[in-house]
KEPATOR-801274 format. One record per residue (C-alpha): residue number from 1; residue in three letters; x, y negated, z negated. Coordinates in nm, 2 decimals, padded with zeros to 4 digits, always signed. Layout:
BEGIN
NUM / ala / X / Y / Z
...
This chain:
BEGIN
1 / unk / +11.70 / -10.67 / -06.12
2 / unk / +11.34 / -10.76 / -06.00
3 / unk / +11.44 / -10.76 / -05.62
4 / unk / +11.60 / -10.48 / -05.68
5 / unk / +11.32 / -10.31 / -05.83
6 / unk / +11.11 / -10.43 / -05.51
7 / unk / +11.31 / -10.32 / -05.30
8 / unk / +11.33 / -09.95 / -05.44
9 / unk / +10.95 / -09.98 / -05.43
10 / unk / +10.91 / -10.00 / -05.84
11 / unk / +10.62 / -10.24 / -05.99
12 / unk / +10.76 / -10.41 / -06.28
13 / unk / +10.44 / -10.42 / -06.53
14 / unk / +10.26 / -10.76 / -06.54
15 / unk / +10.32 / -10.96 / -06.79
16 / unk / +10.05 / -11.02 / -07.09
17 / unk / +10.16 / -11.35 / -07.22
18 / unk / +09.95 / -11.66 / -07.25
19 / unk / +10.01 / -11.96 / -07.01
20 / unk / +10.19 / -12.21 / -07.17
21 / unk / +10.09 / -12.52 / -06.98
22 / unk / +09.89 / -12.82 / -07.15
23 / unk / +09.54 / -12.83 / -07.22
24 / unk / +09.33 / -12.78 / -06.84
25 / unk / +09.07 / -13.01 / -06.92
26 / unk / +09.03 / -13.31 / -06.76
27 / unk / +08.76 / -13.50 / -06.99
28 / unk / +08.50 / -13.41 / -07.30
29 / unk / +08.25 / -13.28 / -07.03
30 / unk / +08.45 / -13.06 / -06.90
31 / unk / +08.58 / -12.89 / -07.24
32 / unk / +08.24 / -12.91 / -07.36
33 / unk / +08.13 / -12.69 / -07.11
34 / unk / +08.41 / -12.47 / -07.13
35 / unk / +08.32 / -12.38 / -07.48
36 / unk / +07.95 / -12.42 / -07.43
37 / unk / +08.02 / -12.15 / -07.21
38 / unk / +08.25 / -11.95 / -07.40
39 / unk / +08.03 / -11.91 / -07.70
40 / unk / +07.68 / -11.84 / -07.53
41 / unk / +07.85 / -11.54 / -07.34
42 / unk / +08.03 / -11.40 / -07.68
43 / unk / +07.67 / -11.44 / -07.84
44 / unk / +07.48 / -11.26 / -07.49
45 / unk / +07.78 / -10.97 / -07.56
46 / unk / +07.69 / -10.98 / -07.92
47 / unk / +07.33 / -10.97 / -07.85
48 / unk / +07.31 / -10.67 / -07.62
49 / unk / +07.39 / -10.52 / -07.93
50 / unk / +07.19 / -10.65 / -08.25
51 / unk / +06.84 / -10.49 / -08.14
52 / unk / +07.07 / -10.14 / -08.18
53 / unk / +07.25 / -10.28 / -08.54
54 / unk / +06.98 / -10.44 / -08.69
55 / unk / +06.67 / -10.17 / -08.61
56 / unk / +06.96 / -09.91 / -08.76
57 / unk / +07.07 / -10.14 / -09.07
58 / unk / +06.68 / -10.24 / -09.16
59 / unk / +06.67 / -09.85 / -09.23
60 / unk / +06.88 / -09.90 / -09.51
61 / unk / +06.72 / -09.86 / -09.87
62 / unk / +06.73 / -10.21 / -10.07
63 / unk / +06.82 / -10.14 / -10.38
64 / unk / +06.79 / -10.51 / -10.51
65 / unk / +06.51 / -10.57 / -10.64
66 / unk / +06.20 / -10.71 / -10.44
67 / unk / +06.13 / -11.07 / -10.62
68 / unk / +06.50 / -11.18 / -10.65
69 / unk / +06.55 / -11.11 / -10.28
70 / unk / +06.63 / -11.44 / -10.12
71 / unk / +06.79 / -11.30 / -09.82
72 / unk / +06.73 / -10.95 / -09.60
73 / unk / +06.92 / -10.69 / -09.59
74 / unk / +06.99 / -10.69 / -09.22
75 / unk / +07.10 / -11.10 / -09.27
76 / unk / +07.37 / -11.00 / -09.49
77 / unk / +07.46 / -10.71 / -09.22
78 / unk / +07.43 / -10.98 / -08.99
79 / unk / +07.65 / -11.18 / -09.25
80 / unk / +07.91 / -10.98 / -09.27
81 / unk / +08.00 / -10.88 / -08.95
82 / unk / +08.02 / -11.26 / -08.85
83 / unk / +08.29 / -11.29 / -09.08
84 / unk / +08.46 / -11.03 / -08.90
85 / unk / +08.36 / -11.14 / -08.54
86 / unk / +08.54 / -11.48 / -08.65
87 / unk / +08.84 / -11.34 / -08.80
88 / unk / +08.78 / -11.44 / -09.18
89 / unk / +09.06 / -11.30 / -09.35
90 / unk / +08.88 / -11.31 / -09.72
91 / unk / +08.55 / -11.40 / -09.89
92 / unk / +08.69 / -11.71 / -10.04
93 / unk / +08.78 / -11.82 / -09.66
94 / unk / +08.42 / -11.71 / -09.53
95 / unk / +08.25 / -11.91 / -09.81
96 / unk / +08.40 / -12.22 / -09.74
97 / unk / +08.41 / -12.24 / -09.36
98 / unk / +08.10 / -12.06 / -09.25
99 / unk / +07.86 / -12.25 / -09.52
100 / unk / +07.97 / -12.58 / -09.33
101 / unk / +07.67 / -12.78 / -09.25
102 / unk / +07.77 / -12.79 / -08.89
103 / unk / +07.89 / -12.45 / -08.88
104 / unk / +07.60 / -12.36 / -09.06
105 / unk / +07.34 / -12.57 / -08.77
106 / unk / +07.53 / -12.40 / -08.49
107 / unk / +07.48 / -12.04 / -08.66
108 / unk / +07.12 / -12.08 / -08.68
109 / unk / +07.12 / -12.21 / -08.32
110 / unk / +07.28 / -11.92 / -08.19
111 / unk / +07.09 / -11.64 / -08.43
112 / unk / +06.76 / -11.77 / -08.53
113 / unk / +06.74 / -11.51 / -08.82
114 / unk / +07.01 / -11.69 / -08.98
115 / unk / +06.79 / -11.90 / -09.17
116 / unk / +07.04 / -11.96 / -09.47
117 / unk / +07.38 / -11.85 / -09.51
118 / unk / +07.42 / -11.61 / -09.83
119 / unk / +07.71 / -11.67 / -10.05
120 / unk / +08.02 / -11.36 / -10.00
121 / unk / +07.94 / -11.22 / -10.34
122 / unk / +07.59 / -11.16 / -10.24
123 / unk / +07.69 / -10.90 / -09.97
124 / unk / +07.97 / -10.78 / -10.22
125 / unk / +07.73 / -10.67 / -10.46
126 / unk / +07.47 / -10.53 / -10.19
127 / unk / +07.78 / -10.32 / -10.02
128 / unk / +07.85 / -10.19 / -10.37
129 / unk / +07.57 / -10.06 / -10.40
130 / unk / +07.42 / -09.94 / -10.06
131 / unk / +07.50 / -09.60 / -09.90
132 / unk / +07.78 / -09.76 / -09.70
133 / unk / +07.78 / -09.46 / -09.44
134 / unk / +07.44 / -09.62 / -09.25
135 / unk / +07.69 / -09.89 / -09.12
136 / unk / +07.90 / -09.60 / -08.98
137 / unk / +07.57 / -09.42 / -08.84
138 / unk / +07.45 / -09.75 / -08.66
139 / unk / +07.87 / -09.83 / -08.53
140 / unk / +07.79 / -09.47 / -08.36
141 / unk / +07.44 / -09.52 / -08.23
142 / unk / +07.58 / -09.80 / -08.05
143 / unk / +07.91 / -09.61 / -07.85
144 / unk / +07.62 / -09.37 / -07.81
145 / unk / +07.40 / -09.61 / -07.57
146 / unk / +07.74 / -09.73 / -07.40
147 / unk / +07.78 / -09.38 / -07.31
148 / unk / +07.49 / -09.31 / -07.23
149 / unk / +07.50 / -09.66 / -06.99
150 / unk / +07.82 / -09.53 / -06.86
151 / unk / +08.03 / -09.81 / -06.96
152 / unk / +08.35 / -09.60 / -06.97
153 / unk / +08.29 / -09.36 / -06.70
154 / unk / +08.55 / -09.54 / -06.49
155 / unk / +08.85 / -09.43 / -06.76
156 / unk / +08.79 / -09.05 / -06.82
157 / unk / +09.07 / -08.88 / -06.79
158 / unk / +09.02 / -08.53 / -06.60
159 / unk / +08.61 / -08.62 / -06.69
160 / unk / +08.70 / -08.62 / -07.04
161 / unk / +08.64 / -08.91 / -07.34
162 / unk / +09.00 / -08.99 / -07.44
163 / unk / +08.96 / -09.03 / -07.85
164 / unk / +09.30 / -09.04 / -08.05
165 / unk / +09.33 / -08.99 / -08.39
166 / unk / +09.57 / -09.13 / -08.64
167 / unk / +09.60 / -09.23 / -09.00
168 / unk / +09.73 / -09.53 / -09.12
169 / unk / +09.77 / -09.70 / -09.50
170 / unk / +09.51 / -09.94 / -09.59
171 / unk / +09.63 / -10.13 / -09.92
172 / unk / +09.85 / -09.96 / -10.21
173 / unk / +09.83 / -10.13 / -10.56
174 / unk / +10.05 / -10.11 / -10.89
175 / unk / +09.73 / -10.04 / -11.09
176 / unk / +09.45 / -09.76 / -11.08
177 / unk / +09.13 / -09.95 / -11.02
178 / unk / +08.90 / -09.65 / -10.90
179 / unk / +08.96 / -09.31 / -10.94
180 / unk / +08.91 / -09.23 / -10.58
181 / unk / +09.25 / -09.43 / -10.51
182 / unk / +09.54 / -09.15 / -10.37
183 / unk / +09.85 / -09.22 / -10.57
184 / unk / +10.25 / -09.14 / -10.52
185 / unk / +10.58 / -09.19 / -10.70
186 / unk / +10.79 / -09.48 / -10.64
187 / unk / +11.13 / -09.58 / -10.75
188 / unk / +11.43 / -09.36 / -10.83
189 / unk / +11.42 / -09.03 / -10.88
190 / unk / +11.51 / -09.00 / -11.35
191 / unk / +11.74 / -08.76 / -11.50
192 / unk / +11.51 / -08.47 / -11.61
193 / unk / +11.66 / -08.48 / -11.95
194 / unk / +11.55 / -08.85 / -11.98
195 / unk / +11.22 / -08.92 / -12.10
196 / unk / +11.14 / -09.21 / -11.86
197 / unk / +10.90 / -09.14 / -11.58
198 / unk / +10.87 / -09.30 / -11.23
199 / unk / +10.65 / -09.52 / -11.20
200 / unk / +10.32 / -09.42 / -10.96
201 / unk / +10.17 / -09.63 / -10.69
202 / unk / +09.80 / -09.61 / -10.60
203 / unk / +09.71 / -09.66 / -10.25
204 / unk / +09.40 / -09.63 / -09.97
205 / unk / +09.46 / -09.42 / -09.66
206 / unk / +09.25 / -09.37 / -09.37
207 / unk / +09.23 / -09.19 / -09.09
208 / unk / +09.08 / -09.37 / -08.77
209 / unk / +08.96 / -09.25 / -08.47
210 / unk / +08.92 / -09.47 / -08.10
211 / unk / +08.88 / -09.40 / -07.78
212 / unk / +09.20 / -09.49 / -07.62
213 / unk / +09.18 / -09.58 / -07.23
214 / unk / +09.47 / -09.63 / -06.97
215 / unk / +09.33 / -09.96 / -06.92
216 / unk / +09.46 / -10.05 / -07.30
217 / unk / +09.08 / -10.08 / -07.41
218 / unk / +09.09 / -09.94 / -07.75
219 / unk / +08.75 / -09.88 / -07.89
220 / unk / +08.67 / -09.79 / -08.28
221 / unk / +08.50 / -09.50 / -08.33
222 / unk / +08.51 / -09.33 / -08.64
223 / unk / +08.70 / -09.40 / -09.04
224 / unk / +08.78 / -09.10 / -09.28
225 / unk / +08.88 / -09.21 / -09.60
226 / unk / +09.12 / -09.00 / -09.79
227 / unk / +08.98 / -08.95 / -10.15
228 / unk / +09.13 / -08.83 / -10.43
229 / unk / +08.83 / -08.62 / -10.56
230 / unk / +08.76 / -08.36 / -10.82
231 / unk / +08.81 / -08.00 / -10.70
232 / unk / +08.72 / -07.68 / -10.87
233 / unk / +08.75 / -07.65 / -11.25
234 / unk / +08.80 / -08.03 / -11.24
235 / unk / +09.17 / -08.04 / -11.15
236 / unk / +09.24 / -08.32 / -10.94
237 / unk / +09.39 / -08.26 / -10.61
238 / unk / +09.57 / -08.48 / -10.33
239 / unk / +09.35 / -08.55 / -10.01
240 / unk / +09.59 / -08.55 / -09.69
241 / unk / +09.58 / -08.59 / -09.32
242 / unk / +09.57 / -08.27 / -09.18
243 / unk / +09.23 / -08.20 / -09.45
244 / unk / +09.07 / -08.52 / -09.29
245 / unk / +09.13 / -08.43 / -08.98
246 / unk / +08.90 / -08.14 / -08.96
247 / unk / +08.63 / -08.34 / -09.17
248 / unk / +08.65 / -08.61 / -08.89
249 / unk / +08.68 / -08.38 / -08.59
250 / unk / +08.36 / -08.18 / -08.75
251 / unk / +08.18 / -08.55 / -08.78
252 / unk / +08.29 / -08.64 / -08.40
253 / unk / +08.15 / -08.29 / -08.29
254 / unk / +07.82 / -08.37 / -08.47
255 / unk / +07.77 / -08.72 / -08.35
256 / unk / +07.85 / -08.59 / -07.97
257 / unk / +07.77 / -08.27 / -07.91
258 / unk / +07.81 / -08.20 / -07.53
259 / unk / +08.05 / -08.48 / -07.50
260 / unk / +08.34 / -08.37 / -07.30
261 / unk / +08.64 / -08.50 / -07.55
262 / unk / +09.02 / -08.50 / -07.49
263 / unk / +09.22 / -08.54 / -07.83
264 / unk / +09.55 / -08.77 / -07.80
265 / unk / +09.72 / -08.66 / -08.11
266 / unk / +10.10 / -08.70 / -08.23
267 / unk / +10.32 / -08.47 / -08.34
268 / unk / +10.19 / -08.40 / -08.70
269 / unk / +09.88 / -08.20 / -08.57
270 / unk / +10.09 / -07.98 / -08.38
271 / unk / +09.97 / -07.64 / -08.58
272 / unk / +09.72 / -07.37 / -08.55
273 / unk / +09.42 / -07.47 / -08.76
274 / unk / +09.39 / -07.80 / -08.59
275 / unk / +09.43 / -07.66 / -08.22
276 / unk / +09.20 / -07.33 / -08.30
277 / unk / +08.92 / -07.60 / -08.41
278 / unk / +08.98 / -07.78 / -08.07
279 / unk / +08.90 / -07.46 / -07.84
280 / unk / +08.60 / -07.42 / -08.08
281 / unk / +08.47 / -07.71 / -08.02
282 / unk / +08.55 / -07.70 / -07.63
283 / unk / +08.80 / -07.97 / -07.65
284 / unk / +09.05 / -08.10 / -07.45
285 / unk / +09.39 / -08.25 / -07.58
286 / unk / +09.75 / -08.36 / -07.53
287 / unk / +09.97 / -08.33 / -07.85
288 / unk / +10.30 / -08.44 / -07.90
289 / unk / +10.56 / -08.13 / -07.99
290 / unk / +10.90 / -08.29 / -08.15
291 / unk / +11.21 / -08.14 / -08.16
292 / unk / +11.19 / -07.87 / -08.44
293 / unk / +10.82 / -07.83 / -08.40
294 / unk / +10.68 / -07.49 / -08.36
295 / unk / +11.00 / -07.28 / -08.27
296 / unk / +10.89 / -07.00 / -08.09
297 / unk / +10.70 / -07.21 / -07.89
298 / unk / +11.03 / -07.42 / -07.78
299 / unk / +11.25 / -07.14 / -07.75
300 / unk / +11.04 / -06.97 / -07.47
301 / unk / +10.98 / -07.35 / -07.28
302 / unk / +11.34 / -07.32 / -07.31
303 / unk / +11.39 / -07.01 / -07.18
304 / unk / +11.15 / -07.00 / -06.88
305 / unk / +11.19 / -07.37 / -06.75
306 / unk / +11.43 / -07.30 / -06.51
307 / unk / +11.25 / -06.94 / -06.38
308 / unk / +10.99 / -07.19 / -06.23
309 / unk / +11.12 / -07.48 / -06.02
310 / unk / +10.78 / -07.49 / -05.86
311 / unk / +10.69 / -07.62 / -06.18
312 / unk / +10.86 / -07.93 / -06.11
313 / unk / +10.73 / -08.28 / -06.02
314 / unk / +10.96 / -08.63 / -05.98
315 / unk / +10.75 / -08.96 / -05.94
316 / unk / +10.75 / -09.36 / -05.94
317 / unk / +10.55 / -09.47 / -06.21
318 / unk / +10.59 / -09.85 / -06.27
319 / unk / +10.96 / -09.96 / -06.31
320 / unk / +11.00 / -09.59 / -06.43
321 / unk / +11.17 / -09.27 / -06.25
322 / unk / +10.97 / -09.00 / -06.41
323 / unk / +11.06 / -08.60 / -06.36
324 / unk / +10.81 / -08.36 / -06.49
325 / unk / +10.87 / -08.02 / -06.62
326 / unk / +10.62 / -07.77 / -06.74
327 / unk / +10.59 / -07.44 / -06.83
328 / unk / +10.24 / -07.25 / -06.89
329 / unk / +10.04 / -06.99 / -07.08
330 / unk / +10.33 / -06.98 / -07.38
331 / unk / +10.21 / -06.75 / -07.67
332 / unk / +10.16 / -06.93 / -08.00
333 / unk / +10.12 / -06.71 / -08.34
334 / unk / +10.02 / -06.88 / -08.61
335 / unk / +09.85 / -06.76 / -08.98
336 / unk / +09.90 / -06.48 / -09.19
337 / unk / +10.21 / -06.25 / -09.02
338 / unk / +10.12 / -06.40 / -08.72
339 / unk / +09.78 / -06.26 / -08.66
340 / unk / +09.62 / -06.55 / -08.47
341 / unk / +09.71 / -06.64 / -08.18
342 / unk / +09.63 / -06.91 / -07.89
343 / unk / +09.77 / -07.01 / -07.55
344 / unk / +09.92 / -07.33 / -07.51
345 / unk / +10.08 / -07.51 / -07.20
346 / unk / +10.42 / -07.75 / -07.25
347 / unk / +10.49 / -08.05 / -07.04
348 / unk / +10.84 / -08.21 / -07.07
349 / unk / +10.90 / -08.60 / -06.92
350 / unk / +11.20 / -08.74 / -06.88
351 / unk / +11.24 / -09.09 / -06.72
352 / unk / +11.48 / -09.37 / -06.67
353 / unk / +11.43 / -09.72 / -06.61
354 / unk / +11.67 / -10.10 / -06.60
355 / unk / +11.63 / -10.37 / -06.86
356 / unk / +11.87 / -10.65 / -06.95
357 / unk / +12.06 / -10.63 / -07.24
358 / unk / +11.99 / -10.95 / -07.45
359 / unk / +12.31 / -10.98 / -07.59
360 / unk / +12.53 / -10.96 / -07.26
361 / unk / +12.27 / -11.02 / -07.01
362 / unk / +12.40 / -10.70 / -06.82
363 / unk / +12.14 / -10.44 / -06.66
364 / unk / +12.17 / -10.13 / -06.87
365 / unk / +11.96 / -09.77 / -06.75
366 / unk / +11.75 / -09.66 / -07.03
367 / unk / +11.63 / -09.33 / -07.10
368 / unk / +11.38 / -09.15 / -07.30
369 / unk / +11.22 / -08.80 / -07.30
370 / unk / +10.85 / -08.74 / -07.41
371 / unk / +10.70 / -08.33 / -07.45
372 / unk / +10.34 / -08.27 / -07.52
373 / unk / +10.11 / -07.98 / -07.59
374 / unk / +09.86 / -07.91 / -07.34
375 / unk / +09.55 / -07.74 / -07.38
376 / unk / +09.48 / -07.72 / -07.01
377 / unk / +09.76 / -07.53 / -06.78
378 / unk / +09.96 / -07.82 / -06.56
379 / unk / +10.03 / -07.84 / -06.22
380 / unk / +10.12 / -08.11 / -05.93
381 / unk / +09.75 / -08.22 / -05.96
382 / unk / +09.73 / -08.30 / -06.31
383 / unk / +10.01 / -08.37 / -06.43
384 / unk / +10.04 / -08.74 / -06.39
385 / unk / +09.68 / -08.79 / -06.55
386 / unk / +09.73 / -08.57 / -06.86
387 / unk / +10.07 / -08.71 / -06.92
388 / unk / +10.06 / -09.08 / -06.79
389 / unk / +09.69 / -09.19 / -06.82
390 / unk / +09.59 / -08.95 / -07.10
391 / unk / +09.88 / -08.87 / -07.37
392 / unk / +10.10 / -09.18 / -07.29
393 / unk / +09.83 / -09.36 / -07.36
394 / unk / +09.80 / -09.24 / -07.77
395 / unk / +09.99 / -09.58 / -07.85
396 / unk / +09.66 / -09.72 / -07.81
397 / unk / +09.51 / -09.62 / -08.13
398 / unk / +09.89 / -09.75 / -08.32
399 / unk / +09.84 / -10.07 / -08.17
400 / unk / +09.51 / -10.15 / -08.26
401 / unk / +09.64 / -10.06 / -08.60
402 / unk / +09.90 / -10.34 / -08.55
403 / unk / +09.58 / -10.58 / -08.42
404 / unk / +09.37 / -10.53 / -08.70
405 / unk / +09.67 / -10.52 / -08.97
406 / unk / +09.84 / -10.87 / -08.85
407 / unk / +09.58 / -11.07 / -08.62
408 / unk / +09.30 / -11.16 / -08.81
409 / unk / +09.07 / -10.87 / -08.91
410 / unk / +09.24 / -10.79 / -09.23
411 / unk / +09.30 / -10.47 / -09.19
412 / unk / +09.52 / -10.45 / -09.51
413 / unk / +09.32 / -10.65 / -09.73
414 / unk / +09.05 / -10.50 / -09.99
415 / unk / +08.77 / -10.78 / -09.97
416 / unk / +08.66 / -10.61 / -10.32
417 / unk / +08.81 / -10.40 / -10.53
418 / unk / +08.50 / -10.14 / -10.57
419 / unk / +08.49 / -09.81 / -10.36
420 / unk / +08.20 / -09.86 / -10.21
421 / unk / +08.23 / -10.20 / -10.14
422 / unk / +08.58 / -10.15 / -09.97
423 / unk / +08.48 / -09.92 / -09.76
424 / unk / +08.15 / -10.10 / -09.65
425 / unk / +08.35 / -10.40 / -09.60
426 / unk / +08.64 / -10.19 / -09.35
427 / unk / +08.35 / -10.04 / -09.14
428 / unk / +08.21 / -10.38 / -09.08
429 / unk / +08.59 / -10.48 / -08.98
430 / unk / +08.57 / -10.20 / -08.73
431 / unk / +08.22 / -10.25 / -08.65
432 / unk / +08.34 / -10.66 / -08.53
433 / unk / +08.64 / -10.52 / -08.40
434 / unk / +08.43 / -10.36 / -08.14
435 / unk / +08.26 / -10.62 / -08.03
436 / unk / +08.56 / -10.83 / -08.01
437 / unk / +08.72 / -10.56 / -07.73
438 / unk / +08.41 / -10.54 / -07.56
439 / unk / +08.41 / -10.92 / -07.54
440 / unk / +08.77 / -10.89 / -07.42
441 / unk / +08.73 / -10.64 / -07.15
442 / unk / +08.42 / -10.76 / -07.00
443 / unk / +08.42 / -10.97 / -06.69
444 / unk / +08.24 / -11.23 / -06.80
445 / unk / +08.49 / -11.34 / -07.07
446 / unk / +08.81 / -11.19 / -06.94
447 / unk / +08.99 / -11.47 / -06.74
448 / unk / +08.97 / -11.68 / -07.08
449 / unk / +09.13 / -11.38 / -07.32
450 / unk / +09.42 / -11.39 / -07.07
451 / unk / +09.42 / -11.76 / -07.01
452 / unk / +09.45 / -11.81 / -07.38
453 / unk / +09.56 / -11.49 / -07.56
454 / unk / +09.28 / -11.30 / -07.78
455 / unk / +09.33 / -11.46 / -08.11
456 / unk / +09.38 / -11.84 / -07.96
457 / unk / +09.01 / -11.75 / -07.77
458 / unk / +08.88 / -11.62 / -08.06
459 / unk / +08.96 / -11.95 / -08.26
460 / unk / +08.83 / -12.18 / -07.95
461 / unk / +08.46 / -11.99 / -08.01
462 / unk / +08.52 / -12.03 / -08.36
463 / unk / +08.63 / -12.39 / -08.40
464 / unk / +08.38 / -12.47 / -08.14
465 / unk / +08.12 / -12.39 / -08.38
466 / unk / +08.28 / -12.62 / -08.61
467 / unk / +08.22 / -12.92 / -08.45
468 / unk / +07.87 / -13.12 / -08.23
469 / unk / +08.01 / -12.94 / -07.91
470 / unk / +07.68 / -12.76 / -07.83
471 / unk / +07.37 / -12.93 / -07.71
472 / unk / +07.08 / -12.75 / -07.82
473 / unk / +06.87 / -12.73 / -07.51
474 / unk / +07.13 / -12.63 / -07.26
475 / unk / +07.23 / -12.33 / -07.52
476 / unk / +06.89 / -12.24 / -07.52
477 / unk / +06.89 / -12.22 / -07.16
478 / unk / +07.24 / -12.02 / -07.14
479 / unk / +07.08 / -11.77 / -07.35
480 / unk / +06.76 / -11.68 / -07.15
481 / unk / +06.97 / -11.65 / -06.85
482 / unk / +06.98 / -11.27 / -06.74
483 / unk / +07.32 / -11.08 / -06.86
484 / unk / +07.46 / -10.71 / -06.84
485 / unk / +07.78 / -10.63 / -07.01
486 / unk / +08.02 / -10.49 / -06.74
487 / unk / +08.40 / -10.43 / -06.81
488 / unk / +08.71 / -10.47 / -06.56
């Protein structure tokens, strides 16, 4: 199937998985310097950023008070986003590894600050009581300066900042343990003669923001936590997506205000309000439109697709045969008897590619059809950007979900069962998470996140610092070397 594919000219897409030879290293001098190397490049990464983190976080009001302190508020910043960077899955896991005496030595080598590590309940209780939001202020201070460096100018699409949004269920409990939890029925439905009631479930939900580029580099941008707050006259009322959506995209617009933004969004912000704040705002985006989504707007891409065949584009992309379909300047009504209305653009994709069934081993054609929303009209020009390195492209933000949830950050697990605390403790998450990608992508560190895979490098730097691998003069000397952060 591979020479075939060759031979019709298709690229089959590289493979991601990790060598699996035996170890390279030929002697202790060699791995030494392997990891020597390894974790004074993470830490020149990580240190392009502190001056931004820590001037931001020493900002913060300390609430504790002055004569018990017995370590800074920007240490236990510090703290806390090294459990993160190290892919701690819990405070009782933090506690015992990081307060290691060699882990410990190695720490204070590589971030003179450190002077002692603080136990986990020590941030706990500063988190619960801190405004929490300062850590989210000082995460977007710092993608300010990268944009402003242009370290993503290379993967605009159509000179626009690719951001996808999507939500995605933190933790759900049996119990109510703060009354900002959302909650749900579970179970059978009862007989509504019976007096038994289903039981309810309490759960966090949050909706995340990233910029998602073709190159697969998914960064964290913003968290909007669904709350399930008082409302007027102090009847409760369910928080949901589509409300945090407009909170978020009004938070995005303040943070950048001239930045040129396309939205990758799926197919449950297909709708009115959410597109009408778009053109407000002057932004671009690419929405997903399923079957059964917005009729009207279907039934005329249905019934003036084949009045334009100039609208028409076939391609090689990959291993895929991709043919294009569009149809622009459809009339959308939305509100109140149809009294608003916007113009929006339709794109159709349908492609076919070969894989080998696992069960027979026989080559079988699949096939699969993608439509999006468009808020810019399509043509022969566009159309591959928009659809392949722009919308396509929205599985970026799901993925990441998947990183964070199942390979190490701990995505799905509270860290402290207090609002404030939770939420401190899933912006630092993020917060690591960012440097982790940028670590990934850049140049200087890339070869070894494909040699290895990103969690097994992760534990090399980690277990590194568990052990006399580092000499203290030649780290020293790493780290005054001269290093900019560029990306592949």
């Amino acid at each position: 199937m591979r020479q075939q594919q060759r031979e019709a000219g298709l690229s089959p897409p590289p493979s991601a998985t990790p060598s699996n030879r035996t170890c390279p290293f030929r002697d202790n001098t060699e791995e030494r310097a392997a990891r020597t190397e390894a974790v004074t490049t993470l830490i020149l990464i990580m240190r392009q950023m502190l001056p931004i983190l820590l001037k931001r976080f020493g900002k913060i009001p300390d609430p504790r008070h002055p004569k018990k302190v017995k370590h800074k508020l920007t240490v236990l910043m510090l703290y806390g986003i090294l459990v993160f960077v190290f892919q701690y899955g819990s405070r009782r896991a933090s506690n015992g590894e990081l307060t290691r005496p060699m882990f410990e030595a190695n720490l204070r080598l590589l971030f003179p600050q450190l002077d002692a590590l603080p136990h986990a309940d020590t941030l706990f209780r500063l988190l619960a009581r801190i405004d929490v939001n300062a850590i989210a202020h000082a995460h977007l201070e710092l993608i300010q300066r990268l944009i402003r460096n242009k370290t993503f100018s290379r993967y605009l699409i159509n000179n626009c900042y690719p951001i996808g949004i999507d939500g995605s269920q933190k933790l759900a409990f049996p119990t109510l343990w703060d009354e900002h939890l959302s909650q749900r029925r579970v179970g059978p439905k009862v007989d509504p003669d019976s007096d038994e009631e289903q039981d309810y479930q309490y759960y966090v939900y949050v909706l995340e923001a990233s910029l998602c580029f073709r190159n697969g580099m998914v960064i964290p941008l913003m968290s909007e936590f669904l709350e399930f707050a008082p409302e007027q006259g102090e009847q409760r009322k369910q928080d949901c997506e589509t409300k945090a959506f407009h909170r978020l995209a009004e938070r995005i617009k303040n943070a950048f205000p001239r930045l040129p933004v396309m939205l990758l969004l799926d197919g449950l912000y297909a709708n009115g309000p959410i597109m009408e704040r778009c053109r407000s705002y002057h932004w671009d985006f690419m929405i997903v439109l399923k079957d059964g989504s917005l009729p009207t707007v279907w039934e005329e891409y249905r019934s003036l697709a084949h009045e334009h065949p100039e609208h028409r584009c076939e391609q090689t992309w990959g291993e895929r045969q991709q043919q294009f379909q569009w149809v622009n300047a459809i009339r959308y009504e939305y509100g109140p008897n149809g009294k608003k209305f916007l113009e929006v653009h339709v794109v159709s994709c349908h492609e076919h590619w070969q894989v080998v069934d696992p069960k027979t081993a026989e080559i079988i054609t699949k096939h699969a059809c993608h439509v999006w929303l468009s808020s810019r009209p399509l043509s022969r020009l566009n159309v591959h950007t928009r659809c392949n390195l722009g919308a396509r492209y929205r599985w970026g933000i799901e993925g990441a979900f998947l990183v964070e949830k199942h390979q190490g950050y701990g995505y799905e697990h509270a860290f402290a069962k207090q609002w404030n605390a939770m939420k401190g403790y899933h912006l630092l998450m993020r917060l690591a998470h960012l440097i982790n990608t940028l670590a990934r992508f850049s140049k200087a560190l890339a070869a070894l996140f494909v040699e290895l895979g990103v969690q097994a490098t992760i534990g090399f730097i980690r277990n590194t610092l568990t052990g006399p691998w580092l000499d203290p003069q030649e780290v020293e000397q790493r780290l005054q070397r001269p290093f900019r952060l560029r990306l592949l």
